[in-house]
Jmol script that loads the backbone (N, CA, C; Angstrom):
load data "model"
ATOM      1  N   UNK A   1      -3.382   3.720  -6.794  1.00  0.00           N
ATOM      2  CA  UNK A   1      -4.265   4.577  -6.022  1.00  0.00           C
ATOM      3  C   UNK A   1      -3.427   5.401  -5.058  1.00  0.00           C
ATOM      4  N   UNK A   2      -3.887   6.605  -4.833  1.00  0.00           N
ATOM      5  CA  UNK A   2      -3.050   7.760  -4.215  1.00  0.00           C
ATOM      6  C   UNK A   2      -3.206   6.859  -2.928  1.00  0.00           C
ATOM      7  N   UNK A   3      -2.842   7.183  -2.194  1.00  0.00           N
ATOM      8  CA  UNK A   3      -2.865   7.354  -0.493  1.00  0.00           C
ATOM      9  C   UNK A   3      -3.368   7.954   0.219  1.00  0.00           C
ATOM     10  N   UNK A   4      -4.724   7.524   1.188  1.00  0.00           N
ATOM     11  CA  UNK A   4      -5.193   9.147   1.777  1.00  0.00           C
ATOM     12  C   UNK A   4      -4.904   8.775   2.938  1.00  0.00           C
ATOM     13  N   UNK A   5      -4.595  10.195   3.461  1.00  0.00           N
ATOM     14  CA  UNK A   5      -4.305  10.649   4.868  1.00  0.00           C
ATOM     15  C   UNK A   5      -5.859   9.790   5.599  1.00  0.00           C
ATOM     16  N   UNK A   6      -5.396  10.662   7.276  1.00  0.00           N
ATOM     17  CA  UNK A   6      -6.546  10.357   7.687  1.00  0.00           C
ATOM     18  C   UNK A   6      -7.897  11.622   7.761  1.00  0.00           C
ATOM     19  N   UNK A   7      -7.079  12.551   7.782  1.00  0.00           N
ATOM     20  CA  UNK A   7      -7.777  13.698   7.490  1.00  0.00           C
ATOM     21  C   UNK A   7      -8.815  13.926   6.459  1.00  0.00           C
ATOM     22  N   UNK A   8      -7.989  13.191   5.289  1.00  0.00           N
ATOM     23  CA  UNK A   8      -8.705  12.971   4.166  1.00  0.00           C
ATOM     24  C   UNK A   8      -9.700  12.188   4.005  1.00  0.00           C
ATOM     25  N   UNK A   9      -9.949  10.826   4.642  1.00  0.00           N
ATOM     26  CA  UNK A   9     -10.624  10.090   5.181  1.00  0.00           C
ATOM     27  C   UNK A   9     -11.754  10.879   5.560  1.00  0.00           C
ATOM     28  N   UNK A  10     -11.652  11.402   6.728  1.00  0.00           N
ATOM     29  CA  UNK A  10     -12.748  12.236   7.763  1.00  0.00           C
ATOM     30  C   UNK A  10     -13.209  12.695   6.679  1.00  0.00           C
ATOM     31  N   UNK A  11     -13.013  13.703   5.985  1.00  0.00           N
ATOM     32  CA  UNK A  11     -13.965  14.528   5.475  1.00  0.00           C
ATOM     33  C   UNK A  11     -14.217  14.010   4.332  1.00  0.00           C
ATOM     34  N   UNK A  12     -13.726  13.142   3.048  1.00  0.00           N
ATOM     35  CA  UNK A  12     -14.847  11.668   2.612  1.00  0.00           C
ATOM     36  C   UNK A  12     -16.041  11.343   3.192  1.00  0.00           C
ATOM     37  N   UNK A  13     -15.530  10.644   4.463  1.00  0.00           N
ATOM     38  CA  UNK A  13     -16.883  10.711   4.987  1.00  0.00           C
ATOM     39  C   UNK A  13     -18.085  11.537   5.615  1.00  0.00           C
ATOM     40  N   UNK A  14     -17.519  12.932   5.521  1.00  0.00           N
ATOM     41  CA  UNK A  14     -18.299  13.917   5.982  1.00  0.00           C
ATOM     42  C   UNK A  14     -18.875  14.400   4.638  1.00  0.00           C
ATOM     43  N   UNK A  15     -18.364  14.461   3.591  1.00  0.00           N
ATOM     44  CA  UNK A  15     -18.637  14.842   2.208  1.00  0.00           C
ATOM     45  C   UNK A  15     -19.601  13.711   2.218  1.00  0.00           C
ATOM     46  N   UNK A  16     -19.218  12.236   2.065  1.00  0.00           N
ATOM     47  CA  UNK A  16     -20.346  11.390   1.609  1.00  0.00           C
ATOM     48  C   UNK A  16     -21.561  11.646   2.232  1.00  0.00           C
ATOM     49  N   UNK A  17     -21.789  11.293   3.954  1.00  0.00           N
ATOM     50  CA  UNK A  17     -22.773  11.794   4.824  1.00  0.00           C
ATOM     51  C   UNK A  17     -23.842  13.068   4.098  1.00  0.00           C
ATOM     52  N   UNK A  18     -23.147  13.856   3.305  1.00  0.00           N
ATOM     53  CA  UNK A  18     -24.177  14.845   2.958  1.00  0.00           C
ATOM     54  C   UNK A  18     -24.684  14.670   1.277  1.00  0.00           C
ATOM     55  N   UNK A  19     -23.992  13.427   1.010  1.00  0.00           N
ATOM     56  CA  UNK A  19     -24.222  13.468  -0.064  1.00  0.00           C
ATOM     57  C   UNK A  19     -23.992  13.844  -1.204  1.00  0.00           C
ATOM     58  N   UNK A  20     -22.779  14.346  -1.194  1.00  0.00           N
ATOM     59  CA  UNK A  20     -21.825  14.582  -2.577  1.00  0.00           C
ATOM     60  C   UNK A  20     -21.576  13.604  -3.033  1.00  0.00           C
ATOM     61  N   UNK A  21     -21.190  14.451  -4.355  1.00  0.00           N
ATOM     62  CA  UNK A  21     -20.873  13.630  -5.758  1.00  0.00           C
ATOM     63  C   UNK A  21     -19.635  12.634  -5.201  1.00  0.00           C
ATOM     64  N   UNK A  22     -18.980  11.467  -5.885  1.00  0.00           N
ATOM     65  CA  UNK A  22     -17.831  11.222  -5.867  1.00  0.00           C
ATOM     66  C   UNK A  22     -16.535  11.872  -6.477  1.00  0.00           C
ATOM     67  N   UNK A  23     -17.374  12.870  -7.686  1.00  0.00           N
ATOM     68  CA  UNK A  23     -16.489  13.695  -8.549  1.00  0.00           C
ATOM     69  C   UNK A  23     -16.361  14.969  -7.468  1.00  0.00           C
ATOM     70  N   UNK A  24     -17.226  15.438  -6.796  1.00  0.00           N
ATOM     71  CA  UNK A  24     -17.227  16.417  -5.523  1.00  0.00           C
ATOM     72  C   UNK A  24     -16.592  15.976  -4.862  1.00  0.00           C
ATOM     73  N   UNK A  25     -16.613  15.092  -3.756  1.00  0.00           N
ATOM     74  CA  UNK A  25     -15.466  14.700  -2.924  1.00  0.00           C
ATOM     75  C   UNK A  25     -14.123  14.821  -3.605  1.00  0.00           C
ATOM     76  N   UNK A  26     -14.198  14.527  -4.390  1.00  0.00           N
ATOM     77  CA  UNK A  26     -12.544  13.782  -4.931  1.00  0.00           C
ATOM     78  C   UNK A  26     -11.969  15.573  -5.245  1.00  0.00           C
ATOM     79  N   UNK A  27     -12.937  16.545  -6.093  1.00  0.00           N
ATOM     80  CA  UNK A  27     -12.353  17.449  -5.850  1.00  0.00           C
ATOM     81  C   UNK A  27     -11.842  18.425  -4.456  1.00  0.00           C
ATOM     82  N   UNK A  28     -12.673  18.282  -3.954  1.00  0.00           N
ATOM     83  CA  UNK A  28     -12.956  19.051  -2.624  1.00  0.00           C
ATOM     84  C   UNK A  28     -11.123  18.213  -1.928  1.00  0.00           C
ATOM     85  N   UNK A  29     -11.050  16.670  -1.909  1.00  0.00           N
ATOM     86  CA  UNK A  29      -9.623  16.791  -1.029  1.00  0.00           C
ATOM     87  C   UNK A  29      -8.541  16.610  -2.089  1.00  0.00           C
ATOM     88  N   UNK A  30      -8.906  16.759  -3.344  1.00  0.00           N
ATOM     89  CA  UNK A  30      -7.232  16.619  -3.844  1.00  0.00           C
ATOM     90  C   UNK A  30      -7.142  15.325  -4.346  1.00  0.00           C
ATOM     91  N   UNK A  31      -7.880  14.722  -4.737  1.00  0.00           N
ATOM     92  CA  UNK A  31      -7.475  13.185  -5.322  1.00  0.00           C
ATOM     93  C   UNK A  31      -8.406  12.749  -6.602  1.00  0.00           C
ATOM     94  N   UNK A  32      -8.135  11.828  -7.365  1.00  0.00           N
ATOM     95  CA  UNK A  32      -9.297  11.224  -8.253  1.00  0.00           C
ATOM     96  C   UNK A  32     -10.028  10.921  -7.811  1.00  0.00           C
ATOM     97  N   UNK A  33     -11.891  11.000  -8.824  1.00  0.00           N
ATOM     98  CA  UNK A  33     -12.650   9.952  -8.859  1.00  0.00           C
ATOM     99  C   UNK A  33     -12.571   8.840  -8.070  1.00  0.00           C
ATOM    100  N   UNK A  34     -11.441   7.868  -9.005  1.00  0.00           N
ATOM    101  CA  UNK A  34     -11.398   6.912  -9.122  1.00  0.00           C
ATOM    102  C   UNK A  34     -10.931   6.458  -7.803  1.00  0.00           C
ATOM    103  N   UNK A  35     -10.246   7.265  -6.995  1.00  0.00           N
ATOM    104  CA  UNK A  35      -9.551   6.772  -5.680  1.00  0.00           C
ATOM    105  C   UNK A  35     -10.732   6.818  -4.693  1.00  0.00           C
ATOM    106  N   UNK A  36     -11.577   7.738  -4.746  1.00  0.00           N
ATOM    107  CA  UNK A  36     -13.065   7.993  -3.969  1.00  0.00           C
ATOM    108  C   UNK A  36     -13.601   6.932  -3.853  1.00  0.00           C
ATOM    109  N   UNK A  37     -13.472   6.485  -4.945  1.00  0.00           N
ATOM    110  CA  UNK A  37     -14.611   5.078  -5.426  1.00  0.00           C
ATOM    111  C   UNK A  37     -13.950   3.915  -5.146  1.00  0.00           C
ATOM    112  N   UNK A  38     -12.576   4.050  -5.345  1.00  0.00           N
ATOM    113  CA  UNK A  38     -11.967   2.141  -4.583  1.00  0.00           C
ATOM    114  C   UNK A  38     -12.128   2.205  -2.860  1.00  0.00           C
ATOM    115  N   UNK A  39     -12.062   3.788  -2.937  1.00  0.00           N
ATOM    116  CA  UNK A  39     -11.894   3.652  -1.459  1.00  0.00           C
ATOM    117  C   UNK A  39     -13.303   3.678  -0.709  1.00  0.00           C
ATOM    118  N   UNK A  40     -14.150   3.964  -1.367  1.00  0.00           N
ATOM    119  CA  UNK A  40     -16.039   3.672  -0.677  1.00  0.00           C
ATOM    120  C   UNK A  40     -15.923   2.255  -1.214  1.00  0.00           C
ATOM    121  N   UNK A  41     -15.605   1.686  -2.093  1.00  0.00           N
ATOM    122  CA  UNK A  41     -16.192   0.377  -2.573  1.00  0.00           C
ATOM    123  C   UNK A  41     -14.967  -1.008  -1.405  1.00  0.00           C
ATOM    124  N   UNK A  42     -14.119  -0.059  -1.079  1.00  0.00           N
ATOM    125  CA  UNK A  42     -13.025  -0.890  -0.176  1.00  0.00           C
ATOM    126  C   UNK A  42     -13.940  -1.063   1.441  1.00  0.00           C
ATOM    127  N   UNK A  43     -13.723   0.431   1.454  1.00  0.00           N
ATOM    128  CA  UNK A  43     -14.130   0.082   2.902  1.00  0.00           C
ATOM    129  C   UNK A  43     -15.790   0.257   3.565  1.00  0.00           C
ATOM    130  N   UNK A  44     -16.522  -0.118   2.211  1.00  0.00           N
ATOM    131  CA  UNK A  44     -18.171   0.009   2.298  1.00  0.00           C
ATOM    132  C   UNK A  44     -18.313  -1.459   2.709  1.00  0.00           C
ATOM    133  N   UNK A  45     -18.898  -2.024   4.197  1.00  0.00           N
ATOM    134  CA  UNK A  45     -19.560  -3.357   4.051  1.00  0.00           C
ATOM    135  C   UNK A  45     -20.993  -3.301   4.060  1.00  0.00           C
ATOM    136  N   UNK A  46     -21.344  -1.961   4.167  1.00  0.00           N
ATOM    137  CA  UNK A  46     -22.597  -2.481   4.035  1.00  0.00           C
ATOM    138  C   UNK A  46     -23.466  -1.704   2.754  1.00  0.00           C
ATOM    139  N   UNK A  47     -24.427  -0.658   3.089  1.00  0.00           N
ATOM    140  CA  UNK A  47     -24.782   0.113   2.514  1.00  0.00           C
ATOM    141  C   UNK A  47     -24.153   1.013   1.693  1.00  0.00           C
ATOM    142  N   UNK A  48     -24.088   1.098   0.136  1.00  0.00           N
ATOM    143  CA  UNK A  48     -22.814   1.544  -0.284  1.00  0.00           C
ATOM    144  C   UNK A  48     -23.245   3.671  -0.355  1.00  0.00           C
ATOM    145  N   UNK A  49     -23.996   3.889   0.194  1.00  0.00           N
ATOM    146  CA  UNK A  49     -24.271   5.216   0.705  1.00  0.00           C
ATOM    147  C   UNK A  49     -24.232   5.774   1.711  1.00  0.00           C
ATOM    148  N   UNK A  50     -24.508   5.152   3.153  1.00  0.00           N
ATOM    149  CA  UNK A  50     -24.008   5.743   4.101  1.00  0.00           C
ATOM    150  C   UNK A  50     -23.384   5.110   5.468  1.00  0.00           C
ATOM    151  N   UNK A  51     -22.792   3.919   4.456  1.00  0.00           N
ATOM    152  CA  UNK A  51     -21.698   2.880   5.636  1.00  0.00           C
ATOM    153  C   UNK A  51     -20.274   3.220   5.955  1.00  0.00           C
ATOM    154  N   UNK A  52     -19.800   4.390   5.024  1.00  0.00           N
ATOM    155  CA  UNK A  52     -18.495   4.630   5.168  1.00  0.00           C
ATOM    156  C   UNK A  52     -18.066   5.439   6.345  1.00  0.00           C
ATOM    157  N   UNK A  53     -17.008   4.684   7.171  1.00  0.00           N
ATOM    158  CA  UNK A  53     -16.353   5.425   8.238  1.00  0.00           C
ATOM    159  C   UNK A  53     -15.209   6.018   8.269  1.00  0.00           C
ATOM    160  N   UNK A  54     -14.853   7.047   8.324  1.00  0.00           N
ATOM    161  CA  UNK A  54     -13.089   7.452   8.216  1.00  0.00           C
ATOM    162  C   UNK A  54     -12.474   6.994   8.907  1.00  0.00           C
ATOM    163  N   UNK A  55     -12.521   6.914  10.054  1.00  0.00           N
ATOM    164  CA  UNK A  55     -11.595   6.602  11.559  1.00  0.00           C
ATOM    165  C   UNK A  55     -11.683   4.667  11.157  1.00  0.00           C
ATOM    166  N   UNK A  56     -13.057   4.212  10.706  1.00  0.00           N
ATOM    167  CA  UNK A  56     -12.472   2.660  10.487  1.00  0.00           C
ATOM    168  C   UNK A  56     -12.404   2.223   9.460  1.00  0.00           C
ATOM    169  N   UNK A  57     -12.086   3.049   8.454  1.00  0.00           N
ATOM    170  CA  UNK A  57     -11.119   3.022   7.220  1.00  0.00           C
ATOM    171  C   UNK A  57      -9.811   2.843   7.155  1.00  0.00           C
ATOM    172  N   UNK A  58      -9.884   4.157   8.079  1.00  0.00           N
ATOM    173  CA  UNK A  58      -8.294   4.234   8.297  1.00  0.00           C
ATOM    174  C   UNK A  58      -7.255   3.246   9.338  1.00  0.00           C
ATOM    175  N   UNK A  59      -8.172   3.119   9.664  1.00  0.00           N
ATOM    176  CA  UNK A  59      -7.511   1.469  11.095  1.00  0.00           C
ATOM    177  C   UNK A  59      -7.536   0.353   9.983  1.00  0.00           C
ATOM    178  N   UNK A  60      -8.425  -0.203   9.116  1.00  0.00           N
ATOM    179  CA  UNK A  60      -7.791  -0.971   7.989  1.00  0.00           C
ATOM    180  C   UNK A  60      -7.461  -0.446   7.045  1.00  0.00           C
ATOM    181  N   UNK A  61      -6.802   0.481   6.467  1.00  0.00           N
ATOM    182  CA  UNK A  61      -5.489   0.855   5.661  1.00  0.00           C
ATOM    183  C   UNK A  61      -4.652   0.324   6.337  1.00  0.00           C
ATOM    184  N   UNK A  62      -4.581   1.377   7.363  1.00  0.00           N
ATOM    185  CA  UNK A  62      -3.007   0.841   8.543  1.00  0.00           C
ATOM    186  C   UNK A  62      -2.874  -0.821   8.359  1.00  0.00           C
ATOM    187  N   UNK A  63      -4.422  -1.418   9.008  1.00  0.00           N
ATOM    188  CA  UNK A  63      -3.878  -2.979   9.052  1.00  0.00           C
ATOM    189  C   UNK A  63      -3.158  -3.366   8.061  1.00  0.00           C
ATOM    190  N   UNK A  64      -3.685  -3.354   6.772  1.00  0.00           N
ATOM    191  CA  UNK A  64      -3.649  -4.080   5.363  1.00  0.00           C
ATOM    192  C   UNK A  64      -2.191  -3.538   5.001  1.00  0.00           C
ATOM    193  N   UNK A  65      -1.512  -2.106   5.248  1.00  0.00           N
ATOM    194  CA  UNK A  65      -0.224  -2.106   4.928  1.00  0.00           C
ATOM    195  C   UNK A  65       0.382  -3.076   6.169  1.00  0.00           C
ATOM    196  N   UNK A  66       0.817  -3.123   7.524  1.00  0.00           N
ATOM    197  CA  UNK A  66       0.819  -3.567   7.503  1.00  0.00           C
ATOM    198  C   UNK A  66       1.391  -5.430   6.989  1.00  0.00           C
ATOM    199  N   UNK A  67       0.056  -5.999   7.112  1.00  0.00           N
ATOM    200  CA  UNK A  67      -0.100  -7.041   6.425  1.00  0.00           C
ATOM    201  C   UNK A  67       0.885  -7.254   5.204  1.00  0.00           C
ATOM    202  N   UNK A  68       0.559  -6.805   4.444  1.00  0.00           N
ATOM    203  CA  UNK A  68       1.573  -6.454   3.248  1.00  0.00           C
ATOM    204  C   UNK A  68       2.883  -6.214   3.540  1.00  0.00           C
ATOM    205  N   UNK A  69       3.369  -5.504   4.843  1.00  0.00           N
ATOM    206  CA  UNK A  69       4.733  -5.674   4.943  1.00  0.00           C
ATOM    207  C   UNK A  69       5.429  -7.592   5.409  1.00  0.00           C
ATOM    208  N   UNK A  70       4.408  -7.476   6.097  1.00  0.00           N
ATOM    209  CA  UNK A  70       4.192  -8.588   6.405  1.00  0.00           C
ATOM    210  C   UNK A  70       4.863  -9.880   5.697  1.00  0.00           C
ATOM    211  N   UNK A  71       4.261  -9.657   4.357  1.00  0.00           N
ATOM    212  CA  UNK A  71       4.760 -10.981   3.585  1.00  0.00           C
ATOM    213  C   UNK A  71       5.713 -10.604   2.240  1.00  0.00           C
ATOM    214  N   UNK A  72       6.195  -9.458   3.015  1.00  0.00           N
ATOM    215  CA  UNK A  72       7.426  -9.541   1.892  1.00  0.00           C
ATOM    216  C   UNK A  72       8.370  -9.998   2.299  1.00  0.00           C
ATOM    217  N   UNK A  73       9.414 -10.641   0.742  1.00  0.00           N
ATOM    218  CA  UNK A  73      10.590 -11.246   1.509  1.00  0.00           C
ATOM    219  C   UNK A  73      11.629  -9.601   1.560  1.00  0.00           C
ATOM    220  N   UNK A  74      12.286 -10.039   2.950  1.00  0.00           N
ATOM    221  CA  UNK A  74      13.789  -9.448   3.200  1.00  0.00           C
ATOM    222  C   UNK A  74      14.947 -10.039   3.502  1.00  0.00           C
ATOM    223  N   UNK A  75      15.992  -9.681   2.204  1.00  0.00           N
ATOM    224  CA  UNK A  75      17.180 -10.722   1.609  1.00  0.00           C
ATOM    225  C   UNK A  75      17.894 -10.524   3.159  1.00  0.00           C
ATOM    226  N   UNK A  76      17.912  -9.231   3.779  1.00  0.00           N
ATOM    227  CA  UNK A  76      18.696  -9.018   5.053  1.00  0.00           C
ATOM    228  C   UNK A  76      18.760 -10.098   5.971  1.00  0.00           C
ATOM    229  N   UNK A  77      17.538 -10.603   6.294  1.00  0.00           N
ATOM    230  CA  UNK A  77      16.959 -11.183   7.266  1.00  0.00           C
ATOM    231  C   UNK A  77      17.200 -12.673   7.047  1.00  0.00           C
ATOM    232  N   UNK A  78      17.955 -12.746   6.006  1.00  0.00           N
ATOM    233  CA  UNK A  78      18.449 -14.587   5.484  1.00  0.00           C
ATOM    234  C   UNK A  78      19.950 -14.901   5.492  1.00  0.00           C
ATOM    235  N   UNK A  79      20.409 -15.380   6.521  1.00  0.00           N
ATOM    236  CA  UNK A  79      22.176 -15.192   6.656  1.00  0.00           C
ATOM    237  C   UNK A  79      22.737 -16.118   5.235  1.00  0.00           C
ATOM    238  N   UNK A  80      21.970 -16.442   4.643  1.00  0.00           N
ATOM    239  CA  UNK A  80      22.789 -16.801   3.371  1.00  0.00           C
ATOM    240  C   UNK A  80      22.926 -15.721   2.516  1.00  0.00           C
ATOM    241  N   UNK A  81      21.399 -15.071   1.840  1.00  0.00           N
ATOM    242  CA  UNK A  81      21.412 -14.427   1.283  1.00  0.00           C
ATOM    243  C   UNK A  81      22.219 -13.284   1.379  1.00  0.00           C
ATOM    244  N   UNK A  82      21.978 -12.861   2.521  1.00  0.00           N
ATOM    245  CA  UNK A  82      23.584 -11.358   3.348  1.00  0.00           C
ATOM    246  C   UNK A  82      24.975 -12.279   3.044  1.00  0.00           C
ATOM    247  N   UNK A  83      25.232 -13.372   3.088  1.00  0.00           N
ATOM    248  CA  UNK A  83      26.527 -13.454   3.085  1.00  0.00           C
ATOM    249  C   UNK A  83      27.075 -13.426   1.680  1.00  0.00           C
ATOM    250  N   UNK A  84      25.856 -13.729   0.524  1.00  0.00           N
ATOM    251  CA  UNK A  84      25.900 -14.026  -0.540  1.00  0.00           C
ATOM    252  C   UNK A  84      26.013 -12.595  -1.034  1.00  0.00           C
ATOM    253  N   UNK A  85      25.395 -11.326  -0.667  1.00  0.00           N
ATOM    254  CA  UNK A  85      25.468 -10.109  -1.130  1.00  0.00           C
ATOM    255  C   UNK A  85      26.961  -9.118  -0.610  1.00  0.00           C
ATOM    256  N   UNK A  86      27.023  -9.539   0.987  1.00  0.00           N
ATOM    257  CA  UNK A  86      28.127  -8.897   1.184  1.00  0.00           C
ATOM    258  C   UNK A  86      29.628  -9.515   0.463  1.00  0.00           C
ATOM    259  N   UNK A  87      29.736 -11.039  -0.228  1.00  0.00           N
ATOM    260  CA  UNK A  87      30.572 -11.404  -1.061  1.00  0.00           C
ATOM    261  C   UNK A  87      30.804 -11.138  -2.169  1.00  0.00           C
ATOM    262  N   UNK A  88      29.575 -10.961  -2.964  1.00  0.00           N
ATOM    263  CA  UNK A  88      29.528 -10.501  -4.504  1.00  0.00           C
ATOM    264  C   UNK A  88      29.985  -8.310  -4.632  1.00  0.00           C
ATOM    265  N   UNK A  89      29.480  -7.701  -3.383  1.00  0.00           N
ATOM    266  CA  UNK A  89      29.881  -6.529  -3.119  1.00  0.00           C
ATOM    267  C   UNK A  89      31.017  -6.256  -3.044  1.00  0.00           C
ATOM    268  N   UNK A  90      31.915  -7.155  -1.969  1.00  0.00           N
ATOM    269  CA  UNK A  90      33.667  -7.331  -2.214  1.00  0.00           C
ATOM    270  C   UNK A  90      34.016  -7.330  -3.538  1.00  0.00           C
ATOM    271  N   UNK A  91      33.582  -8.079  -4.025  1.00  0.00           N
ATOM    272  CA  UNK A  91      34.247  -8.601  -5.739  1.00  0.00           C
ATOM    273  C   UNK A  91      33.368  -7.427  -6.575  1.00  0.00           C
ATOM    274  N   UNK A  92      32.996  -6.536  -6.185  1.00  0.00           N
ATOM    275  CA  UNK A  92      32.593  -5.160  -6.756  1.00  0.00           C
ATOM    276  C   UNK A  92      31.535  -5.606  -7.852  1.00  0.00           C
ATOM    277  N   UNK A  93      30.796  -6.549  -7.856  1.00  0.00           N
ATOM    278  CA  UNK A  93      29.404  -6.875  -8.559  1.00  0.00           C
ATOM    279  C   UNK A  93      28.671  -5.926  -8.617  1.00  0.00           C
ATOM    280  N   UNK A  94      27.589  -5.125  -9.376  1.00  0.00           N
ATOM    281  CA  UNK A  94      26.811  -4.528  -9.317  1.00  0.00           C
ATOM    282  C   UNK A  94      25.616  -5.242  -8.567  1.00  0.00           C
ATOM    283  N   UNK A  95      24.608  -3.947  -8.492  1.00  0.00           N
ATOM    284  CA  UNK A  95      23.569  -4.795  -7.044  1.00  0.00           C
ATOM    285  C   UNK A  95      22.715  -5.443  -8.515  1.00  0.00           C
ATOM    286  N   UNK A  96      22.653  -4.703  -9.753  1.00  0.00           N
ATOM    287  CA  UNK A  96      21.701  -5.863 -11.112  1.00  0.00           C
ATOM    288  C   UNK A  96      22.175  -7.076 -11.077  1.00  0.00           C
ATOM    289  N   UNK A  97      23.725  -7.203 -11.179  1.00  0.00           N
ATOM    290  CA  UNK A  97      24.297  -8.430 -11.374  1.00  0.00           C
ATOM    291  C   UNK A  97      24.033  -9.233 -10.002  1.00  0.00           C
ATOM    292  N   UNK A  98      24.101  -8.872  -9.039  1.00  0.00           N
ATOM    293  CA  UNK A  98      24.163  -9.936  -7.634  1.00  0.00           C
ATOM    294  C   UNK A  98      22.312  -9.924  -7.510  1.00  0.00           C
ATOM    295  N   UNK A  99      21.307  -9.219  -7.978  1.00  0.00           N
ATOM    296  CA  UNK A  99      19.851  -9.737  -8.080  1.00  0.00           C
ATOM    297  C   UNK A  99      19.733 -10.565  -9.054  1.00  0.00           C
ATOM    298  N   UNK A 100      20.015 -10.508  -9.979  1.00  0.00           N
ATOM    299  CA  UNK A 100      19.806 -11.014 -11.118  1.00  0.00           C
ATOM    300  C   UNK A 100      20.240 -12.247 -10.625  1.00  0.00           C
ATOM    301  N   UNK A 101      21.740 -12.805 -10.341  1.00  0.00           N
ATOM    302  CA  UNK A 101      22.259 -14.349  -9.797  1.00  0.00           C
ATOM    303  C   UNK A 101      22.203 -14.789  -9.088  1.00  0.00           C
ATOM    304  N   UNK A 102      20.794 -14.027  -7.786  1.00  0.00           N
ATOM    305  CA  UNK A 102      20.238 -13.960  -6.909  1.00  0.00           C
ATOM    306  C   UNK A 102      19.040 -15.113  -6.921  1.00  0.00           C
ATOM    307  N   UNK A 103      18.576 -14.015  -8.168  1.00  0.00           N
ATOM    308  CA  UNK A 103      17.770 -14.695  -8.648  1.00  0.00           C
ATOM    309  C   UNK A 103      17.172 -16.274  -9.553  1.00  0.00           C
ATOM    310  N   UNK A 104      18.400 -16.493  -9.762  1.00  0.00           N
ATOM    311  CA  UNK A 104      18.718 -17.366 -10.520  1.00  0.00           C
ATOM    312  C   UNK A 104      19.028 -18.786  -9.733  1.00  0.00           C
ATOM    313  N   UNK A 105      19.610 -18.291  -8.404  1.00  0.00           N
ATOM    314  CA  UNK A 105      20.420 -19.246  -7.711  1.00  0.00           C
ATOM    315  C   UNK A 105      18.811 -19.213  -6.465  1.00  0.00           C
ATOM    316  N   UNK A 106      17.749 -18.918  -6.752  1.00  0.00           N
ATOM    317  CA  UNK A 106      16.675 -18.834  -6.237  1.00  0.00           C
ATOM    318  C   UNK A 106      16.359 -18.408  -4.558  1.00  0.00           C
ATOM    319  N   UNK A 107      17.542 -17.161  -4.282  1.00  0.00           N
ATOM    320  CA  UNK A 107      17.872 -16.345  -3.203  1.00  0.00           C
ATOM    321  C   UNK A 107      16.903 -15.607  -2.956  1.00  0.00           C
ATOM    322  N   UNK A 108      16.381 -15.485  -3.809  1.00  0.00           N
ATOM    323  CA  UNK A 108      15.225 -14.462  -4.147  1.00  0.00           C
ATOM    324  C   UNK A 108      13.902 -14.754  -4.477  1.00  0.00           C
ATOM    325  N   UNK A 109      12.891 -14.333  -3.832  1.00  0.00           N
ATOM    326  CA  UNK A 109      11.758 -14.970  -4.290  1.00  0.00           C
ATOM    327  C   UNK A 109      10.838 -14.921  -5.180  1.00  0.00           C
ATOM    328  N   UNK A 110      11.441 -13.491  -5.663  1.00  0.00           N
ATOM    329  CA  UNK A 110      10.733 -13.568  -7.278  1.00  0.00           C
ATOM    330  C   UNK A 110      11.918 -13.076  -8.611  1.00  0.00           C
TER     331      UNK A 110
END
end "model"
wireframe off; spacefill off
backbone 0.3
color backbone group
């Protein structure tokens, strides 16, 4: 799914408010259907016609990325894993080869 601004947001919901199509909206800012529709069916809790807010849409996008940064792993942030990358880099490993035995040696979490 594309990414919408917040701008884009606003006028979603100013488009929905009057009652356009989802195929209308989606043309009117530049995006699919289909992104119209995850994104009313995301951030609709109630009424799926005229519950959608831009401004608190867009405060949970923000959260949920976020969140998502949240629980990724970063090899940086593990003094084994850095010592394990800045060693295999000396010995001129490629970064496939030092993920890959990264991976293997379970440095890595997926």
């Amino acid at each position: 799914m594309a990414h919408l601004t917040r701008s884009k947001r606003e006028q979603l919901a100013a488009l929905h408010r009057l009652g356009k199509t989802q195929t209308d909206i989606a043309s009117f800012i530049h995006c699919t259907q289909s992104t119209v529709s995850k994104e009313l069916r995301r951030n609709n809790s109630h009424h799926p016609r005229f519950w959608y807010d831009g401004e608190k849409a867009q405060m949970c996008a923000e959260q949920r990325r976020r969140a998502s940064k949240d629980k990724c792993f970063r090899w940086h942030d593990d003094p084994e894993a850095l010592r394990y990358v800045i060693e295999k880099l000396r010995l001129r490993w490629s970064p496939e080869q030092i993920n890959g035995r990264m991976k293997i040696l379970r440095l890595l979490s997926n």
